[in-house]
C-alpha positions in Angstrom: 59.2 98.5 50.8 58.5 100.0 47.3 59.8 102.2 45.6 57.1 104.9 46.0 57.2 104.0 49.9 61.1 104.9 49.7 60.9 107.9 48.1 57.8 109.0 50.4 59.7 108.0 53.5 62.8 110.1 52.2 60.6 112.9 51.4 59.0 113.0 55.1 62.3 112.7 56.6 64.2 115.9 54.5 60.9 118.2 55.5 61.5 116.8 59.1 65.4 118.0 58.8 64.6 121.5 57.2 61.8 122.5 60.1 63.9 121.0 62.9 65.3 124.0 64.9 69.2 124.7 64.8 71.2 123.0 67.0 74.5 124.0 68.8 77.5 121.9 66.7 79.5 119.9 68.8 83.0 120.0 68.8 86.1 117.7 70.9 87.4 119.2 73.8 91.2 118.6 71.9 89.9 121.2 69.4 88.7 123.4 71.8 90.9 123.9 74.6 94.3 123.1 75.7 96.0 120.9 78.1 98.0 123.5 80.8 102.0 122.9 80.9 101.7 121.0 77.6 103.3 123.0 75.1 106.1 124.4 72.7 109.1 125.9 73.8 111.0 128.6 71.1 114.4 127.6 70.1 117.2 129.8 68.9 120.6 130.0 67.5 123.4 131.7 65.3 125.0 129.8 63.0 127.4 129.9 59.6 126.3 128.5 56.0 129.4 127.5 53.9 129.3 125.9 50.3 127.3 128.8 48.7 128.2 129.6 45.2 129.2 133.0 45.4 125.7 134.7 46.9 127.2 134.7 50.6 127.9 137.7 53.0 130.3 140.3 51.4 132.3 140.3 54.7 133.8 143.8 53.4 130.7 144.8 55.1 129.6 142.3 57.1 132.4 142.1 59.7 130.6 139.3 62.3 130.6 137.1 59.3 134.6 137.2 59.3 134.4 137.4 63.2 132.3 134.4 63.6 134.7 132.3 60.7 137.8 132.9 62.6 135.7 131.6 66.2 135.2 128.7 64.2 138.0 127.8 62.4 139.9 128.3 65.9 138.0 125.6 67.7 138.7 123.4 64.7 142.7 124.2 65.3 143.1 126.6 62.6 144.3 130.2 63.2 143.7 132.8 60.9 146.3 135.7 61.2 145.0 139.1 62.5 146.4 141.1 59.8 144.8 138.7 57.4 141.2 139.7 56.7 139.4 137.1 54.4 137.6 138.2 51.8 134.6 135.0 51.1 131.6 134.9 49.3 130.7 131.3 50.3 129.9 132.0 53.6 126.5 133.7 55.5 125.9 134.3 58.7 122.6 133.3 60.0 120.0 133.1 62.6 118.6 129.6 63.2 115.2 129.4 64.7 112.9 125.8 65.5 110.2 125.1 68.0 110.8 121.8 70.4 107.3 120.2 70.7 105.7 119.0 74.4 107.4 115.6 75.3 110.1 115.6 73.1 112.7 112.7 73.8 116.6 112.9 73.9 117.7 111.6 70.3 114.6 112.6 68.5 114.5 115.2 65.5 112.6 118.6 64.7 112.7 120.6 62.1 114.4 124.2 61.8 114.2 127.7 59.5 117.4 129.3 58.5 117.6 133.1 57.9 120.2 135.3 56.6 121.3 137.9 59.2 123.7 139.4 56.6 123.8 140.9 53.0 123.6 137.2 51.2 122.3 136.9 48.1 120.8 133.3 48.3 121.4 130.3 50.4 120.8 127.9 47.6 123.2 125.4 48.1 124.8 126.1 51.6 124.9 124.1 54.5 124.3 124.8 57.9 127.8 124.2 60.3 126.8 122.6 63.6 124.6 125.4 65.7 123.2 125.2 69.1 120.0 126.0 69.6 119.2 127.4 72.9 115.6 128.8 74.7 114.6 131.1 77.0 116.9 129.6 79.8 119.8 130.3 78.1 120.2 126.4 77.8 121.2 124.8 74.5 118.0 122.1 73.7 119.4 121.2 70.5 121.9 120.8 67.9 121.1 121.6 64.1 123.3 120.8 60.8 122.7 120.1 57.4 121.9 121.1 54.1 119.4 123.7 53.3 116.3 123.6 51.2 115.8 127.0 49.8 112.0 127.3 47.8 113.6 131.0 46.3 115.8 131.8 43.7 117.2 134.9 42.0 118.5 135.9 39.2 121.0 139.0 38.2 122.3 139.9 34.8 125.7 142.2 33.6 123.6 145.2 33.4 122.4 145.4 37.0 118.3 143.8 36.1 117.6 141.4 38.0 114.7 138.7 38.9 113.5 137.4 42.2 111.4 134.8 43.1 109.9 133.8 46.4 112.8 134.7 49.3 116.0 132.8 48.4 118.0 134.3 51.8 115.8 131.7 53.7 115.5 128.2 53.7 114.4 125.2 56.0 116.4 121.9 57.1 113.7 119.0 58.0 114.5 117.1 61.0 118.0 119.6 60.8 118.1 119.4 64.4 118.5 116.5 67.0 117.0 117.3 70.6 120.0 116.6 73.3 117.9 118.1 76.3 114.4 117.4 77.5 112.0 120.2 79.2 110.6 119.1 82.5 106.9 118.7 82.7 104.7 118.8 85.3 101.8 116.4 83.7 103.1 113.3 85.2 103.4 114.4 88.7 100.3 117.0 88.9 97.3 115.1 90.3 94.6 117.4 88.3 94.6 118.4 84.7 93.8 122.1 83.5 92.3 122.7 80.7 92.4 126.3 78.7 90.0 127.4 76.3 91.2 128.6 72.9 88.6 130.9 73.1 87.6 132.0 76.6 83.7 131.5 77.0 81.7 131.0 79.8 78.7 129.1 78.8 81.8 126.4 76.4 83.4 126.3 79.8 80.1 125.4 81.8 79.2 123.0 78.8 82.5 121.7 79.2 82.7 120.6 82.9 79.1 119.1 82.8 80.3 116.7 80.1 83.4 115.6 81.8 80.8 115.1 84.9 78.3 113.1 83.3 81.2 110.8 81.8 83.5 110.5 84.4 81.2 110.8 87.6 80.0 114.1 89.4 83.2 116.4 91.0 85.4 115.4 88.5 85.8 119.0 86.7 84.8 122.4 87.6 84.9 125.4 86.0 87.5 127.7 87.2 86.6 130.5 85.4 85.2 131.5 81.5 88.9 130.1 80.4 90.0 127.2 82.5 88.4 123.9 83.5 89.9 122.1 86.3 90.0 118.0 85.6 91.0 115.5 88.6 92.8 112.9 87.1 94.4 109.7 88.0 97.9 110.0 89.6 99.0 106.6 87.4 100.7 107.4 84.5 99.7 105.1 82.3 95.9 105.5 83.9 96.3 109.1 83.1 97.4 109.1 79.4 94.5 106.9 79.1 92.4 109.2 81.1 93.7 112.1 78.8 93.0 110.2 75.5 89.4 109.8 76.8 88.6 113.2 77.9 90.0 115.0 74.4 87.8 113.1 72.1 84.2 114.0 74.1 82.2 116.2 72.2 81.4 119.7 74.0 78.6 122.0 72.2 80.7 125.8 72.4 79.1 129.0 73.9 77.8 131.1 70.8 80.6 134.0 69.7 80.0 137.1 71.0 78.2 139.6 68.3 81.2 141.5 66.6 81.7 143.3 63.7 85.2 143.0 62.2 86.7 146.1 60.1 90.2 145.8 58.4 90.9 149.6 57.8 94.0 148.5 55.6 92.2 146.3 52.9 88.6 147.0 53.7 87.6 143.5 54.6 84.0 143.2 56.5 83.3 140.3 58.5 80.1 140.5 60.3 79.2 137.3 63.3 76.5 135.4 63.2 75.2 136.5 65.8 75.1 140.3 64.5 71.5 142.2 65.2 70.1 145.1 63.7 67.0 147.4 65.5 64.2 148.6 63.7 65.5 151.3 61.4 65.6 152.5 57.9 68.9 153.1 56.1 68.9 155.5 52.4 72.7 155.7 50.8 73.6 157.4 47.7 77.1 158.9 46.1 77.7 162.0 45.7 80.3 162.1 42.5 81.6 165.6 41.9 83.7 166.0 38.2 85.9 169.2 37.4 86.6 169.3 33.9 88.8 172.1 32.8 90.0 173.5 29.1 92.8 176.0 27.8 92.0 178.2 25.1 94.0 181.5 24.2 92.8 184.5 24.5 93.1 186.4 21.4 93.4 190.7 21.0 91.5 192.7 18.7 93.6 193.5 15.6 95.9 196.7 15.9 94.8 196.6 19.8 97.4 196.8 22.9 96.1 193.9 24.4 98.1 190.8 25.1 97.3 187.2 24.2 96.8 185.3 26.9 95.4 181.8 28.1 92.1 181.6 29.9 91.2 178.1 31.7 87.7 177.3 30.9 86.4 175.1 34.0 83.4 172.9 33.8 81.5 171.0 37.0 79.4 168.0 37.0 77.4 166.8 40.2 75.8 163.2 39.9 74.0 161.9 42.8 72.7 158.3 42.5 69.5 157.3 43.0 69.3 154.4 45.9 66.2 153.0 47.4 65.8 153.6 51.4 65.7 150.0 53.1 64.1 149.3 56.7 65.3 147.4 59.2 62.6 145.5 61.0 63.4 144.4 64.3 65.9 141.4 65.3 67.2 141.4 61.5 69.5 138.8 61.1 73.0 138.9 59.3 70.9 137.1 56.4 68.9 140.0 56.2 71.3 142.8 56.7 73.8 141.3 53.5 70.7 140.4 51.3 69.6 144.1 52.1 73.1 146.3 51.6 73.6 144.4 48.4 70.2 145.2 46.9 71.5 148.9 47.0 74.5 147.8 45.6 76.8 149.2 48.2 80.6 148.7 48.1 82.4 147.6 51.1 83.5 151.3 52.0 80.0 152.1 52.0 79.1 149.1 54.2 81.0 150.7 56.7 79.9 153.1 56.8 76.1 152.3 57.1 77.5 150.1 59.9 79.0 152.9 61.2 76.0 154.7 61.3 73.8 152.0 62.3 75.9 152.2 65.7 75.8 155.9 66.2 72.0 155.7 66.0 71.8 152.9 68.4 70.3 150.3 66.4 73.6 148.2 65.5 73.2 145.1 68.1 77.3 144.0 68.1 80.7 145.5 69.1 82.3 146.9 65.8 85.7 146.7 66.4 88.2 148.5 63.8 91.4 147.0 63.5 
């Protein structure tokens, strides 16, 4: 083929790829929805960090600190007298917090986040005594122990100044905690898999069953509702990690979002869908900028008068309106339109907003604008 052939042919084919219509992207089930029962489970403990070099609790004030030392130090054989109150700063009592993943083994490791519960300074250079980590069950899951990593640091001179940076009362152990108790899970023993949408949808959950139909054979899934799919699955294990492997990694076109306008009242963020509609309308909106300028200047008397001197304010007001263009709206404007057409005016996000705002009130807003 020549070259002028080549570059014809490539020609053809990019006009063929800009008029095609839009299609739906298609995304793996894995990335869309969830397997039921296979999940994380929250673990939690309270622990002590020793070897810190003069940043721990000031157990004046901190009285648990002391309290949870002499708990320790007991089970260890050594008992501290109670008329004896210790006075440390190398010691800070903490909250230890790590999340045990789905099918995690006896023996294997996970890492955990250490937090200061007291008034420590840092935790740069402590490490974490033995702590169990229980969950929701009240059952201890795990043991953690070791030496922090602290990304913080701070820094205090004679005169009181001092300099921060990042959080130095918090720091992470990686794999800090070995797992000594497995969760009981249902997936081996269940004969059907559920599957739950990140994002609950009924036409992703139609699309969604009629996949796993057409490649695993008709009745295999239904859809239980816009959130869950129900799979039968093989009741071998080993057939049904394979099944599982299979049906994660086939590609599902999702349900359009629903048309939703996004406001962040605290930082004035917009974020409008794609699937945002505007009626016919037309839109005109202008500033109305109002300035008070206001002078002293003393009041003087006639010469050989009574009268008094006094200041007089001297006020001043300014009213500037701009001068925007009015914009229409024809019908069915897209969210192309509707930016290229607020930022012609030149409109600010506050003022977006508001035209939004307005746009709803007058009916012609196509989308749920949601303030949070």
């Amino acid at each position: 083929m020549s070259a002028l052939n080549t570059r014809l042919l490539r020609t053809l084919l990019f006009c063929c790829a800009v008029t095609l219509p839009f299609t739906a992207y298609a995304e793996r089930i894995k990335d869309l929805a969830g397997i039921q029962g296979v999940r994380a489970n929250q673990l939690v403990g309270y622990g002590l960090v020793v070897g810190l070099p003069g940043t721990g609790d000031q157990t004046s004030q901190t009285q648990f600190t002391v309290q949870s030392l002499r708990t320790s130090l007991a089970q260890l054989g050594v008992l501290i007298p109670e008329n004896i109150n210790p006075q440390l700063t190398n010691v800070a009592a903490v909250l230890v917090h790590a999340e045990l993943p789905p099918f995690a083994k006896t023996g294997q490791t996970i890492d955990v986040t250490v937090s200061s519960v007291g008034n420590a300074k840092a935790l740069r250079g402590g490490s974490l005594l033995l702590t169990p980590l229980k969950g929701a069950d009240g059952q201890v899951y795990a043991l953690a122990q070791g030496n922090l990593v602290v990304g913080g640091f701070g820094v205090e001179g004679a005169d009181g100044s001092s300099v921060t940076v990042n959080i130095p009362s918090s720091g992470r152990i990686p794999n800090g905690a070995m797992v000594e108790r497995e969760v009981a899970n249902p997936f081996a023993s269940d004969p059907t898999v559920t599957l739950n949408l990140n994002q609950p949808d009924f036409t992703t959950a139609m699309n969604m069953a009629d996949e796993i139909n057409r490649f695993f054979g008709p009745d295999t899934a239904f859809a239980v509702d816009g959130s869950s799919i129900s799979v039968r699955g093989p009741l071998d294990v080993n057939q049904k990690v394979a099944f599982i492997s299979e049906l994660e990694n086939l590609q599902v076109e999702s349900g359009s979002a629903a048309a939703k306008v996004i406001i962040n009242s605290r930082t004035g963020t917009v974020v409008i869908g794609s699937e945002v509609r505007v009626t016919e309308a037309a839109v005109a909106h202008g500033s109305l900028t109002v300035t008070i300028d206001q002078d002293l200047f003393v009041s003087q008397p006639a010469p050989f008068s009574d009268g008094d001197t006094v200041v007089v304010p001297d006020s001043t007001i300014y009213v500037e309106e701009e001068e925007n263009r009015m914009f229409l709206f024809e019908p069915g404007v897209s969210l192309d339109d509707l930016v290229r057409a607020v930022n012609q005016v030149g409109a600010s996000p506050s003022d977006l907003v508001a035209i939004l705002e307005a746009l709803q009130q007058v009916g012609a807003l196509r989308a749920r604008l949601i303030v949070i």
